[in-house]
Structure formats: structure tokens, C-alpha cells
DOFINU-715586 format. One line per field, with one value per residue: x, y, z of N, C-alpha, C in turn; residue number from 1; residue in three letters. Coordinates in steps of 0.001 Angstrom, whole numbers, plus 500000, padded with zeros to 6 digits. Example, Ala and Ser with C-alpha at 12.3 -4.5 7.8 and 13.67 -1.06 7.14 Angstrom:
# residues 2
nu	[513190 512850]
nv	[494310 497750]
nw	[507800 507080]
cau	[512300 513670]
cav	[495500 498940]
caw	[507800 507140]
cu	[513200 512900]
cv	[496700 500030]
cw	[507800 507870]
seq	[1 2]
type	[ala ser]
END
This chain:
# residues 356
nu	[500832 500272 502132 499865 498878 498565 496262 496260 498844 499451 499480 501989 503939 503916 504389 507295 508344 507884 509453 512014 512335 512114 513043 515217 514025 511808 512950 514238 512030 510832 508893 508210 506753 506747 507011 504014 503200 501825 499018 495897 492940 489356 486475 484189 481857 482827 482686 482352 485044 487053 486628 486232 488174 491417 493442 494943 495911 497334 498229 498750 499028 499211 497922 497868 496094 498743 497442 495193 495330 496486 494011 492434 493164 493280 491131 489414 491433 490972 487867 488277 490326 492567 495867 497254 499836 501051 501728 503166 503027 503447 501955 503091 505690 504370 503555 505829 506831 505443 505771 508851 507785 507255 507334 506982 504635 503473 501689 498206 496244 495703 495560 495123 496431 495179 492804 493508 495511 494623 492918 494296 495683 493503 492559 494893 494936 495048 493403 490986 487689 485046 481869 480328 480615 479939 477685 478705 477022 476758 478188 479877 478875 481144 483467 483808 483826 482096 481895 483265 485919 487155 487363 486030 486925 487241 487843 489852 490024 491456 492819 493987 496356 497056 499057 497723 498733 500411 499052 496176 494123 493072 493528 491413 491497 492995 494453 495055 497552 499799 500377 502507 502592 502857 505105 507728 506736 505343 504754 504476 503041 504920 504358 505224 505431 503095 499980 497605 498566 499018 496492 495379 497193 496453 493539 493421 493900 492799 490281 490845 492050 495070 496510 496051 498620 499344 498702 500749 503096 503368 503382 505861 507229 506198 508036 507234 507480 508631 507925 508539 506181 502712 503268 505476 505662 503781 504398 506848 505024 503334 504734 505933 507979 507203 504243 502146 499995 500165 497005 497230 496741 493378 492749 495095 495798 493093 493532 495919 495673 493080 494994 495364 497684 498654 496754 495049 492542 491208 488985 489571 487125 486765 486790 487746 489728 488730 490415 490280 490505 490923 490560 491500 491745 494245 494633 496685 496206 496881 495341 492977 490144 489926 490949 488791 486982 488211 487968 485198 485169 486708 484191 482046 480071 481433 484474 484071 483045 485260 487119 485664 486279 488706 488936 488692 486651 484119 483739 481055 478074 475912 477279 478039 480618 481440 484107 484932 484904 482090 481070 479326 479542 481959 483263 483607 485957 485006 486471 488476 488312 488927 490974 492824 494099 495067 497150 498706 501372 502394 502144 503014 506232 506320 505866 507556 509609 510064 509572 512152]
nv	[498803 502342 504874 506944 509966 513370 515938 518019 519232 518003 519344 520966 518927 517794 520119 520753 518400 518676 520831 519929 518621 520588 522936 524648 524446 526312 528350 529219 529928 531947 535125 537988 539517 540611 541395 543093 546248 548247 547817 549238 549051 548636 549350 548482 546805 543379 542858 545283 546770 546673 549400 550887 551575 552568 550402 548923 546508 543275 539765 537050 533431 530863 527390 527245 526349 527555 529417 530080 530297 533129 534358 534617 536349 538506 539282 539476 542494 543913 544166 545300 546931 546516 545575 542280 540590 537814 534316 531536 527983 524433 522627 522007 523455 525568 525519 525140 527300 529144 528065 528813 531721 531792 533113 536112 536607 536573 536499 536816 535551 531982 529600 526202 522948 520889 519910 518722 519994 522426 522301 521365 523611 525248 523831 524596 527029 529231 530251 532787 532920 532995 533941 534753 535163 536075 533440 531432 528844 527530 526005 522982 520919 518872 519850 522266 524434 525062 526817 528451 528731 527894 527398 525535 526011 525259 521998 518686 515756 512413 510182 507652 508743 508432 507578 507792 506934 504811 503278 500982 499390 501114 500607 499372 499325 500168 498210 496884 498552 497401 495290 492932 493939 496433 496874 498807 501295 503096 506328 507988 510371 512441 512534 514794 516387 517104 517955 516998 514217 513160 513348 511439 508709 508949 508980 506816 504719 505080 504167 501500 500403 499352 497445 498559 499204 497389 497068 499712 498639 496854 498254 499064 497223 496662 498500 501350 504623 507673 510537 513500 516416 516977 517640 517104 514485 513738 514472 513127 510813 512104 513024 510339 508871 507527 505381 506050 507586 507110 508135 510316 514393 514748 517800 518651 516696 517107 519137 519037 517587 518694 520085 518455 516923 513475 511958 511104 509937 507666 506980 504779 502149 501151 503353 506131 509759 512853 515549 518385 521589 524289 527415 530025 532698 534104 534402 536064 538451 541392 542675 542610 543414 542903 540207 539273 540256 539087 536253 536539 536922 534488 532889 534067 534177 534975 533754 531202 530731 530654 528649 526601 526755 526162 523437 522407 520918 522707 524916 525172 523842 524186 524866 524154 521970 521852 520801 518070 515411 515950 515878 513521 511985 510599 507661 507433 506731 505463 507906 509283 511978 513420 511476 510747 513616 513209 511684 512083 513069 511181 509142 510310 509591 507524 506694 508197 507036 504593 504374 505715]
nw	[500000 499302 501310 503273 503219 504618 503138 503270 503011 500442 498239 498278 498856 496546 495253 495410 494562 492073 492055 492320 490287 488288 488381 487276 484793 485268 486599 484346 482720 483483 483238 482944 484962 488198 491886 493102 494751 495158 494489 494207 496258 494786 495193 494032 492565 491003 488258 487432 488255 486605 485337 487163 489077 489308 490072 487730 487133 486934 487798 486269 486158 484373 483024 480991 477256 475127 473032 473424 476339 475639 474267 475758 477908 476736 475658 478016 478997 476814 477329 480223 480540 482302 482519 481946 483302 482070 483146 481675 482045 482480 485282 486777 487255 487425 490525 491157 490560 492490 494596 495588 495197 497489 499944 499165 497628 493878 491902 490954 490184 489452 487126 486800 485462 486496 488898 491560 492260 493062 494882 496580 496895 497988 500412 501524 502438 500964 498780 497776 498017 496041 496264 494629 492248 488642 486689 488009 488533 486510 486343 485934 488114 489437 489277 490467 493366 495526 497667 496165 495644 493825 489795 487284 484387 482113 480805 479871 478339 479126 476655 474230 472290 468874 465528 463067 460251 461086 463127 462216 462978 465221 469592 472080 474618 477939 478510 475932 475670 476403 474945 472982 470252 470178 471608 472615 470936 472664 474157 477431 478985 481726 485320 486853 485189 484144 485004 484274 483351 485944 486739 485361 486080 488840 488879 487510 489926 492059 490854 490256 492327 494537 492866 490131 489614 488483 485824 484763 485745 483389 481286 481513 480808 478660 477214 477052 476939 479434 478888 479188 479603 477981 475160 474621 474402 472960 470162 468853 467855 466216 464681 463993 464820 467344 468004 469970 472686 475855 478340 476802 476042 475110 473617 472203 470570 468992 468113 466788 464454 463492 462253 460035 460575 461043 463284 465721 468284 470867 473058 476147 476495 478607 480566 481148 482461 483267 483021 484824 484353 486530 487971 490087 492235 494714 497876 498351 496733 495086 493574 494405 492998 489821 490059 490253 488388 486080 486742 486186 483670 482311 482884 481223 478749 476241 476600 477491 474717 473437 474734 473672 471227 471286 471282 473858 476967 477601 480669 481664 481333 479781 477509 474626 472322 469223 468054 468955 470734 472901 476954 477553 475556 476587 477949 481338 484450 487917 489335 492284 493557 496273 497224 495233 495255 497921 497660 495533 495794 496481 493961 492155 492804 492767 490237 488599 489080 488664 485852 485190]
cau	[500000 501354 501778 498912 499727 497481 495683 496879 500285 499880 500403 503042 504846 504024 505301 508807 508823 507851 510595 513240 512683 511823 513665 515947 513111 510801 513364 514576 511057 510271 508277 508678 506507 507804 506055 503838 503091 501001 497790 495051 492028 488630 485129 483021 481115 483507 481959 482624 486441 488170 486175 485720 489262 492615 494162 495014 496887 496448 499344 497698 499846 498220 498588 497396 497328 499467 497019 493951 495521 496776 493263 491755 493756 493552 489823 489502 492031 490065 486850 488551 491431 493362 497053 497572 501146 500894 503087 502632 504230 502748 500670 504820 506123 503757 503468 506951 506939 504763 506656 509406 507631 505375 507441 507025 503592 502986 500533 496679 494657 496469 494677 495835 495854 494679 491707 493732 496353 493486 491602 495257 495366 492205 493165 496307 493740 495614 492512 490477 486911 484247 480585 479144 480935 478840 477656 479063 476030 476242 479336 479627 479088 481726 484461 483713 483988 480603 482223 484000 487452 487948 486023 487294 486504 487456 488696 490384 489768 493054 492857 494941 496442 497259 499588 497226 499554 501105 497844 495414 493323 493281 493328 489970 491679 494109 495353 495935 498887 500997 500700 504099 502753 503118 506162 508638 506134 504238 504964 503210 504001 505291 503226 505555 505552 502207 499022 496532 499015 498651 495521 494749 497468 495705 491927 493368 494147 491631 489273 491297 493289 496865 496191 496196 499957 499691 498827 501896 504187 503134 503407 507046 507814 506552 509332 506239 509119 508002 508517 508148 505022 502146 503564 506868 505133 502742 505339 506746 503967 502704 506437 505952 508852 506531 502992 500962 500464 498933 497011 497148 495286 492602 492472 496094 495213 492161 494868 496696 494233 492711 496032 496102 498395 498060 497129 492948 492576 490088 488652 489143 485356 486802 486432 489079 489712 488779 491308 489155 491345 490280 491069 491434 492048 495137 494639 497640 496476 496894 494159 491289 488730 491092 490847 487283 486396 489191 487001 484076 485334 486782 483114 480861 479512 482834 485124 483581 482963 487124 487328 484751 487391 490313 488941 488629 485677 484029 483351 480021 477167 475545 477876 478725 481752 481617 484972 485754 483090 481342 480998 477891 480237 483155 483295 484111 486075 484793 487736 487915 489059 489747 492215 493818 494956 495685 497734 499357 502771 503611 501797 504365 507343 506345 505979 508750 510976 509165 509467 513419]
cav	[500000 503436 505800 507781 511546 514354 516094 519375 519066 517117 520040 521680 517886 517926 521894 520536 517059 519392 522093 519573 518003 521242 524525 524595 524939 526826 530147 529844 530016 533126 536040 539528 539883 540890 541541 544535 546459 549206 547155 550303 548026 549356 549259 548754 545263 542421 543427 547172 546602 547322 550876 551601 551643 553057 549662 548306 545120 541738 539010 535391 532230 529770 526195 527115 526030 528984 530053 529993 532060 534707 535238 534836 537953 539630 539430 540337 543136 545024 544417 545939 548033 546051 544778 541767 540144 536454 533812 530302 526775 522702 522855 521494 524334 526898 525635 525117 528779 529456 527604 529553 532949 532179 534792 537096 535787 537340 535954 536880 534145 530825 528114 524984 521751 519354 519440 518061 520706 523797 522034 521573 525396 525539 523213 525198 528289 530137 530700 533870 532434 534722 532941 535881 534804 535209 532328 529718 528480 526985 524977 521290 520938 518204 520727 523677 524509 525109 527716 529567 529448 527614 527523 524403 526751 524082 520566 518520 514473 511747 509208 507308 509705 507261 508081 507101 506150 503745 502567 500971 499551 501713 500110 499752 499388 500784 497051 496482 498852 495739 494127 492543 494241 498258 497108 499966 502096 504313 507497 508444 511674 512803 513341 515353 517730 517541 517848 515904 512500 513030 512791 509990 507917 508875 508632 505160 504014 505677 503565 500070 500188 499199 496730 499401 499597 496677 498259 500603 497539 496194 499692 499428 495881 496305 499334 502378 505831 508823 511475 514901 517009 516347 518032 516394 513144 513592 514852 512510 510523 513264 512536 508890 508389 506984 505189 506072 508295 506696 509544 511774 514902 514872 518787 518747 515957 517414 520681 518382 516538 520146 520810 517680 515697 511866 511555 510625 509876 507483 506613 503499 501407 500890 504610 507476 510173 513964 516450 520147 522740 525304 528854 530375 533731 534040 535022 537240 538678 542461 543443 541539 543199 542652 539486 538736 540516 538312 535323 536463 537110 533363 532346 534311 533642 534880 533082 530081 530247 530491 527348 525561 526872 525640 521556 521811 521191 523909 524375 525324 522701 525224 525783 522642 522073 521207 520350 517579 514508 516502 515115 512588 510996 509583 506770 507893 505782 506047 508431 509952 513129 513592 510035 511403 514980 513041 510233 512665 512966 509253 508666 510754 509502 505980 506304 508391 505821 503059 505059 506500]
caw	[500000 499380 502121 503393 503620 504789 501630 503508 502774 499226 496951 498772 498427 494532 494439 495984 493659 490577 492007 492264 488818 486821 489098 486400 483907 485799 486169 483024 482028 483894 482169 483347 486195 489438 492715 493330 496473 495039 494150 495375 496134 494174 495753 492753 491778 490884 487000 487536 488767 485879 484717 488458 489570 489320 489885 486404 486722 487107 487394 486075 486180 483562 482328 479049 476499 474917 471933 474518 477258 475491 474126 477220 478541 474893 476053 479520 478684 475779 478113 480971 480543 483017 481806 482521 483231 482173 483071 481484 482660 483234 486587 487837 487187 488433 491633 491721 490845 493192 496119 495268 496026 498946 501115 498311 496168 492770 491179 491494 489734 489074 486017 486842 484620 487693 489649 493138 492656 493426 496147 497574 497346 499184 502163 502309 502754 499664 497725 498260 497722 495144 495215 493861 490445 487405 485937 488408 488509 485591 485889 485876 490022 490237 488772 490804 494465 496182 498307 495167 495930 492376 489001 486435 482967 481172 480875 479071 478639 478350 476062 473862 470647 467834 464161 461592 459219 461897 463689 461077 463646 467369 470932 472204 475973 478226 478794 474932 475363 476971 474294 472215 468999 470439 472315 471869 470433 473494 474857 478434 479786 482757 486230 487860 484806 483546 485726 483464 483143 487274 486596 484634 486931 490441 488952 487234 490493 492800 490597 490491 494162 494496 491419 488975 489707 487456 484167 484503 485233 482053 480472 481805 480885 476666 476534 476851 477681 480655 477873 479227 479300 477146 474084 474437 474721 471510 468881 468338 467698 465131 463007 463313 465599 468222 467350 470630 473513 476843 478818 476161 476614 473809 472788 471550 469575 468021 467484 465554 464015 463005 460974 459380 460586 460501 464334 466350 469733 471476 474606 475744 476776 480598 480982 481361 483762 482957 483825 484690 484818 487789 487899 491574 492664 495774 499117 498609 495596 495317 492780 494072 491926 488846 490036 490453 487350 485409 486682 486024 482618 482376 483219 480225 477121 475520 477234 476871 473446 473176 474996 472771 469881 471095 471129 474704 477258 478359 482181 481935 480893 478816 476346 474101 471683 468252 466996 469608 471562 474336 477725 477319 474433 476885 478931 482583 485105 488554 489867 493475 493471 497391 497117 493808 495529 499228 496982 493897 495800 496420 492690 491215 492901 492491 488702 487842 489628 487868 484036 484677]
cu	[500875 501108 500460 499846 498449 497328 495899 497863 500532 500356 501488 504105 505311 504862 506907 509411 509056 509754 511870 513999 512975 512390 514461 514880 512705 511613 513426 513334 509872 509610 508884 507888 507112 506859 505694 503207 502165 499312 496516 493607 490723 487558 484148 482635 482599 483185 482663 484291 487195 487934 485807 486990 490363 493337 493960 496179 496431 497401 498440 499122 498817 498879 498672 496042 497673 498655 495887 494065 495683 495646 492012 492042 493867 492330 489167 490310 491295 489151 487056 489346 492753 494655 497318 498979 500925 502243 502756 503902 503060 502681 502366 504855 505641 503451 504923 507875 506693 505363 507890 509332 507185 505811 506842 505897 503638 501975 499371 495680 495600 495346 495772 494920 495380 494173 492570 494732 495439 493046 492827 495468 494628 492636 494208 495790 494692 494535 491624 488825 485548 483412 480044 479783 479757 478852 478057 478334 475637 477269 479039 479803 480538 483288 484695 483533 482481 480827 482695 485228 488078 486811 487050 486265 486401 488100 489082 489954 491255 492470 494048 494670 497294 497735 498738 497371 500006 499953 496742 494106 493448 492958 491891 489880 492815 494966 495807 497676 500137 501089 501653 503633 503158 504432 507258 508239 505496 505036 504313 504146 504416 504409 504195 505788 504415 500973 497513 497297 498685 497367 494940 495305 496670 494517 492172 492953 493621 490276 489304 491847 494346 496610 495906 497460 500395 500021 500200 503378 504329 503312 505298 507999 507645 507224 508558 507406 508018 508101 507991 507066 504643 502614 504828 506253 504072 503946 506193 505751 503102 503900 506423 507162 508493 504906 502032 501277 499337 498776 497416 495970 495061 492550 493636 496166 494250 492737 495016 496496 493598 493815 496287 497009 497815 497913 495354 493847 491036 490379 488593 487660 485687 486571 487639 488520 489127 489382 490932 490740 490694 491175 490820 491998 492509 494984 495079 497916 496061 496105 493096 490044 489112 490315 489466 486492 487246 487952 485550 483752 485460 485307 481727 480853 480793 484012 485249 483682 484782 487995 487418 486481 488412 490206 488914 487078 485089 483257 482059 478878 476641 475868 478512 480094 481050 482995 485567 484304 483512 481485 480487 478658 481644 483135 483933 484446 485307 486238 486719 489055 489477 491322 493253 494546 495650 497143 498838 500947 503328 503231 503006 505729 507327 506438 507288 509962 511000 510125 511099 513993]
cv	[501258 503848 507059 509696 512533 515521 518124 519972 518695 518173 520865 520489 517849 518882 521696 519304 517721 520121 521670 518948 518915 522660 525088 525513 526153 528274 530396 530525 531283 534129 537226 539887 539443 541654 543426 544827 548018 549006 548392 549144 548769 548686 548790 547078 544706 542758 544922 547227 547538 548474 551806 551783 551758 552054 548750 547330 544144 540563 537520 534424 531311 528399 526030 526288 527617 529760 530355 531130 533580 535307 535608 536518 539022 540046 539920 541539 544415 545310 545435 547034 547485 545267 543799 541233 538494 535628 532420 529177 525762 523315 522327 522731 525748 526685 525516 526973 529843 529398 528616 531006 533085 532834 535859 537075 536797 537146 536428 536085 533257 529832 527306 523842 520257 520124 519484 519130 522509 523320 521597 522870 525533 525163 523719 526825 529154 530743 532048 533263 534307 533465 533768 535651 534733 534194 530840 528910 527544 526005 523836 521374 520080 518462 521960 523672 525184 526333 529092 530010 528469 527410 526926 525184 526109 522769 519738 516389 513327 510606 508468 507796 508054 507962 507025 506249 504691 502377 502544 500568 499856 500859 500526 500254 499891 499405 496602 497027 498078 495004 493922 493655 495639 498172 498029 501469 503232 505119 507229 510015 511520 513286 514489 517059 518089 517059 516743 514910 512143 512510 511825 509200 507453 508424 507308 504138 504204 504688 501797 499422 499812 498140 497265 499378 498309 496595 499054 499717 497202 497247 499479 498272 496043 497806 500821 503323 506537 509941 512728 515169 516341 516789 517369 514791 513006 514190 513925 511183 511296 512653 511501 508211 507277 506551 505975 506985 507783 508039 510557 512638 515051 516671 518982 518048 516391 518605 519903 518334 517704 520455 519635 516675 514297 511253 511646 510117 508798 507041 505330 502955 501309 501934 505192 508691 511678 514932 518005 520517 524589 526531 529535 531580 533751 534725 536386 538039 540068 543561 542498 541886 543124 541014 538493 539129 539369 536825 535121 536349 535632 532669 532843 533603 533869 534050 531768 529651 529978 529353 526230 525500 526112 523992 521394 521422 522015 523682 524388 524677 523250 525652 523985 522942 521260 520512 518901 516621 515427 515341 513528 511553 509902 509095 507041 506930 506671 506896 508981 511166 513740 512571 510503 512456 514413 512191 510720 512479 511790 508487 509067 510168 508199 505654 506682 507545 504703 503545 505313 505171]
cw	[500000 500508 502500 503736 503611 503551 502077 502961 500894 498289 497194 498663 496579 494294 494373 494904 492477 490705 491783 490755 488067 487253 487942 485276 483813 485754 485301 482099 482674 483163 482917 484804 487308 490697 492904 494480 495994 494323 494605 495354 495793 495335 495090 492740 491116 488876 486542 487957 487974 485305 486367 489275 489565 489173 488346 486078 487333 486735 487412 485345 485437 482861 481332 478697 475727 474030 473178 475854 476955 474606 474619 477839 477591 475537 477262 479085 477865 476829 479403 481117 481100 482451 482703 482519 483359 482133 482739 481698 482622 484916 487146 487735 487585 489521 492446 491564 492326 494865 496224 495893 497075 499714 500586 496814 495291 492396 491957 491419 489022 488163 485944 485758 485574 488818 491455 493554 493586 494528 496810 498310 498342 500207 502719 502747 501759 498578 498315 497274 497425 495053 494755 492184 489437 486737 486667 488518 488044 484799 486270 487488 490261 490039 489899 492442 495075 496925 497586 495310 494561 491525 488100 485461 481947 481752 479732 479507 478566 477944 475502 472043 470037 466030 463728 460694 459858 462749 463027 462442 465342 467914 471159 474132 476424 477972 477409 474583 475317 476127 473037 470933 469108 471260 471510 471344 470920 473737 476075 479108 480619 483606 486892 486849 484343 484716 485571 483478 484580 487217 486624 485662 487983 489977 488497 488647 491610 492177 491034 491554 493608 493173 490128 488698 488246 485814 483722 484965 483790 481279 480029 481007 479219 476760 476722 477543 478173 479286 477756 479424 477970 475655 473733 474161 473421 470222 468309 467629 466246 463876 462649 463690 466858 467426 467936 471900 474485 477846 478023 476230 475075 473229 471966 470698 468492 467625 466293 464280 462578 461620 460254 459749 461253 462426 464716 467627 469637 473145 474889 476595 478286 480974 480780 482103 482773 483972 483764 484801 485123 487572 489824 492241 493932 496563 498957 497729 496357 494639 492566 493154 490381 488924 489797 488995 485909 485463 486009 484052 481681 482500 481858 478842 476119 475387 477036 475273 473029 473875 474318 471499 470280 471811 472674 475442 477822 479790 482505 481147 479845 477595 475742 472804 470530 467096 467929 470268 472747 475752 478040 475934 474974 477881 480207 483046 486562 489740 490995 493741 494876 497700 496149 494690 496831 498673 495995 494310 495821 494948 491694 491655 492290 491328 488272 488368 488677 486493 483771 484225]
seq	[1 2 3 4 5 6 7 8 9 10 11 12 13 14 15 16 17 18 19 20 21 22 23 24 25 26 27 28 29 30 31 32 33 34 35 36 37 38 39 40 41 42 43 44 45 46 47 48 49 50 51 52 53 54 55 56 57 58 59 60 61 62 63 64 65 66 67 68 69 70 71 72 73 74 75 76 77 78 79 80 81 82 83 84 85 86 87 88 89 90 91 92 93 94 95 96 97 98 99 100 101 102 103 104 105 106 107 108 109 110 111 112 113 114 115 116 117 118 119 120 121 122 123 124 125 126 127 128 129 130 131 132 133 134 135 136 137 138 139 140 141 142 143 144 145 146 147 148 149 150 151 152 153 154 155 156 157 158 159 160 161 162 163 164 165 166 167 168 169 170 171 172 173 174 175 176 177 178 179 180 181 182 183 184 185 186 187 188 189 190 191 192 193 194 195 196 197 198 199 200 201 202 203 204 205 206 207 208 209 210 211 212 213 214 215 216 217 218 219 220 221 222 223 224 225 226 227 228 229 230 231 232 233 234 235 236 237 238 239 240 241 242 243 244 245 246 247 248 249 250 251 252 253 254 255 256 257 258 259 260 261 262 263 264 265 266 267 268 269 270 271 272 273 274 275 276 277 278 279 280 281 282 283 284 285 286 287 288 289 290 291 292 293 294 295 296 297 298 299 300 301 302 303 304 305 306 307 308 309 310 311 312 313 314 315 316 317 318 319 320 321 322 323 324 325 326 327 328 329 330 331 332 333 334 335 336 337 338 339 340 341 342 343 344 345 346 347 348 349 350 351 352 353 354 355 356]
type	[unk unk unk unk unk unk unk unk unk unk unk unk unk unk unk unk unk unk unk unk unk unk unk unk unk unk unk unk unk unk unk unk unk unk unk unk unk unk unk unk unk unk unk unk unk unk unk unk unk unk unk unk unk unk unk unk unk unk unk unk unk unk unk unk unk unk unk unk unk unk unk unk unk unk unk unk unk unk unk unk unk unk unk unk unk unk unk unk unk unk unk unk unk unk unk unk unk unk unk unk unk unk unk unk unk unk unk unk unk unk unk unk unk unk unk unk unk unk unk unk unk unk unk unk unk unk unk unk unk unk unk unk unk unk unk unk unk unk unk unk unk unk unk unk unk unk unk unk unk unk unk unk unk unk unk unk unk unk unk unk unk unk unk unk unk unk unk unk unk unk unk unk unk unk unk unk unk unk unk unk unk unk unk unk unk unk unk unk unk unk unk unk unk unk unk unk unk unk unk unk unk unk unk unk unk unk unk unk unk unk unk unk unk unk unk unk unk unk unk unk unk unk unk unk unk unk unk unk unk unk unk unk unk unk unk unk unk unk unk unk unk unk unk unk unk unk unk unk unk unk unk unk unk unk unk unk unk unk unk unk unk unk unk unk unk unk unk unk unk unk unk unk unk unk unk unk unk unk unk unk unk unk unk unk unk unk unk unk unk unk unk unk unk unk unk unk unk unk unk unk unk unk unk unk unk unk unk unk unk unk unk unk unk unk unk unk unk unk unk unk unk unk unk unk unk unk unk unk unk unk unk unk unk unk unk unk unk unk unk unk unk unk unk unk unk unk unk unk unk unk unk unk unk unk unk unk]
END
């Protein structure tokens, strides 16, 4: 059995596993913002923020993906006035950012790519909770925090991506991966750099108990490589260097896919995990109505629709996708999303030990 560990602590373990793998990364991959101490705090409606108040900034840490954020904040931005200072990284790397500053926080509103990493936030009381949010209302409940100290805008599903050219007929299961004919051939990402492979792992094995561990023996045993974040881990795959990607996230796929190249995704029939990705405005943020209006912004009819566009799922039930299967189209496992976030740090060590 793995170690139990208090679900207090878990993402502050992850921030330190990420920090030690990816510190390196993570500065080099710094942007320009730098802490501010002149935040003036406005009075006005969470709506009214950014035409009602002198303070005009807004530092947002995001998982992406990179075309999506920056017209997220293109969008909020025009609407408001407010400049924002964005800094993008894998859900590792911004909390290993994050760990980093906590004498000295920057950031105001963090979008993470995992679900367990936000409701770590929370238990670590780091979130600054907004239920007056427009529209939360109308998010998927089992995404979204009841209290409002996070709002999953979107999500993303993992399946298994597949080269075309290479795979005449796709896997129908996770367990066909093991088998002699793909030996050599998989990718799987990395949990400790990507938040969604966390995902899939913990909800795998939150569904199956310690007997899931089995699957990722067998992963280990036909030759399947750890191979970076999810983009590192699908490219090849796209060239035809690799056939398959287990836990791949499906919108980068339907990117692909979109431009042509020779690459589909399915789900396999046992189910698969869905990885939300929550948005959460920081305790120690210094332009809370910046912040709240940023959310609220993340939450409309605009917003959304720029989700739908970019192949992912959108957070709010209301709003469906057409370039990609909707919710009601993919086989769910039953994941437990308190076990996944108490479980993520000994999930990650245990694999990447397994995978090096």
C-alpha cells in the first residue's frame, strides 16, 4: 500500500517534487513579472472593477494552452482596461513557481491543469473564495467549488492519441497497450511535469486500488518511455517516431488533428479520467477586483465560446463544443478526486521511479 499523507500538505509535496525536477526549467522560464506592492484596492462590483478603479493590473499564472491564454487575457484586457502580466508553465512548474515565492507571492489568479492541485490550494487556505461569480452556477458541480474558491473553465479528457499512418486499427483498451505488437512504440508523459498524466494515473488508480499499479508495470515491461510534458510526449507521435500516447490529453490531439496531421485519439470502453482545469484567485492577491472581474470574465459567454474553439471542454454545461466529443460521448472511470489529491505525491514519485 502506498503511504497515506494528509491532503493538507499534498500540493506543497508535489510543488517541491515538481521544484526539484523542473527549478531549472521553471526560472529559466520566467516572464517579466515581478512583485507589486502598490495594488490600490477598488470598491466597485467584481463586473465594475476594471472601469471603476485606478488599479490596472492583474498578474495570472496559467497552464494554458498557449494560443487559449493569450486570448483569454487579449479578452479580459480590451473588456477591461486592466494589463495583465501572464506567466505560462505545466501545473509542475507553476506551483513550483509558486513555492518559490510564497514569502514574496505574485501571482493573482492561478489556472491549473489538475483538479487536486486547486483544492490543495484551498486546504492550504491560499485561495480567496468569490461565490458571487457570474455564471458559476452553471458549471459542471463536480468541477467547481461550492464555496468559490475555484472555478474548472474548462477541461480537458486523456485518452489514447494514435499516428494514423502507423495505427490501422486503434486500441479499444488501456490494457491492449501491453501488448508485444506496440512494444517499443508508446509514449506516456510525465506526472511530475504535467498535471493531466497526474491525473489519469491517480483517477486510474483511485478507481482500480493498488492493482492498477499493474497496468503501469506492464506499460514498463513492453518498453512504453516517461517522455516529458504532454507536448513532448505527443510529437513525436505526430512525426511517426513513436505510434501512441497513453494519457494523452485529447484537445492537443484534436489541434493536431485540426492541421492535418496523421494523428485521432480514442477513449478506451473501461472509461478514462477527465482532467478540469480550475482557475482560483490568491489570498495574497493584490488586485482583488482585477481578480474577480478576470474570473468572472473566464466564466461568460465569451470566454467560453474560446474554449469551445480551442477543442477543449468547456466548464460550463451550457455551452457545448463542436469540433471535439462533448461530455455525454466519453466513457468515465469512477475516479475519486479527494484520494487522487491526498495520493498525487507518492503517485508521482512511484511512477517516475518506475518510468526512469
Amino acid at each position: 500500500m502506498m503511504n497515506k499523507h494528509v491532503f493538507r500538505t499534498g500540493w506543497k509535496k508535489g510543488a517541491m517534487l515538481a521544484l526539484t525536477l523542473t527549478f531549472g526549467l521553471a526560472v529559466a522560464g520566467c516572464g517579466t513579472a515581478t512583485p507589486s506592492k502598490d495594488g490600490a484596492q477598488a470598491t466597485g462590483s467584481a463586473g465594475q472593477a476594471g472601469a471603476a478603479s485606478t488599479d490596472q493590473k492583474l498578474v495570472v499564472y496559467s497552464a494554458g494552452p498557449d494560443g487559449l491564454a493569450k486570448k483569454l487575457v487579449a479578452g479580459y484586457e480590451a473588456q477591461s482596461g486592466v494589463k495583465v502580466e501572464l506567466f505560462q508553465g505545466t501545473t509542475g512548474k507553476i506551483l513550483a513557481r509558486m513555492e518559490a515565492e510564497k514569502a514574496n507571492p505574485v501571482a493573482d489568479v492561478v489556472v491549473l491543469a489538475s483538479l487536486p492541485s486547486v483544492q490543495g490550494l484551498k486546504k492550504d487556505g491560499l485561495t480567496l473564495p468569490y461565490p458571487d461569480a457570474k455564471n458559476a452556477d452553471k458549471l459542471n458541480p463536480d468541477w467547481a467549488d461550492k464555496e468559490g474558491n475555484y472555478f474548472s473553465t474548462s477541461a480537458s479528457a486523456l485518452g489514447i492519441a494514435y499516428n494514423t499512418k502507423l495505427v490501422k486499427t486503434p486500441p479499444t483498451s488501456w490494457a491492449d497497450l501491453a501488448k508485444p505488437e506496440y512494444k517499443d512504440q508508446i509514449n506516456i508523459p510525465d506526472p511530475s511535469l504535467s498535471g493531466s498524466a497526474l491525473d489519469f494515473m491517480t483517477g486510474y488508480l483511485s478507481a482500480k486500488g493498488d492493482g492498477g499499479w499493474t497496468l503501469f508495470e506492464q506499460y514498463k515491461a513492453n518498453g512504453v518511455a516517461m517522455a516529458g510534458a504532454n507536448q513532448e510526449a505527443l510529437d513525436p507521435v505526430i512525426t511517426g517516431a513513436k505510434s501512441m500516447v497513453a494519457a494523452a490529453v485529447d484537445y492537443m490531439t484534436y489541434k493536431a488533428k485540426a492541421k492535418g496531421e496523421p494523428i485521432d485519439i480514442v477513449y478506451p470502453k473501461e472509461g478514462t479520467v477527465i482532467s478540469p482545469r480550475p482557475a482560483a484567485i490568491l489570498k495574497s492577491t493584490q488586485h482583488e477586483q482585477n481578480a474577480k472581474a478576470f474570473i468572472d470574465y473566464l466564466l461568460s459567454d465569451e470566454a467560453q465560446k474560446l474554449v469551445a474553439d480551442a477543442s477543449l471542454l468547456p466548464g460550463r454545461t451550457d455551452v457545448k463544443a463542436d469540433k471535439r466529443a462533448n461530455l455525454d460521448e466519453i466513457p468515465l472511470l469512477k475516479n475519486n478526486w479527494e484520494w487522487m489529491g491526498e495520493h498525487g505525491p507518492d503517485v508521482t514519485e512511484k511512477f517516475t521511479q518506475m518510468f526512469k
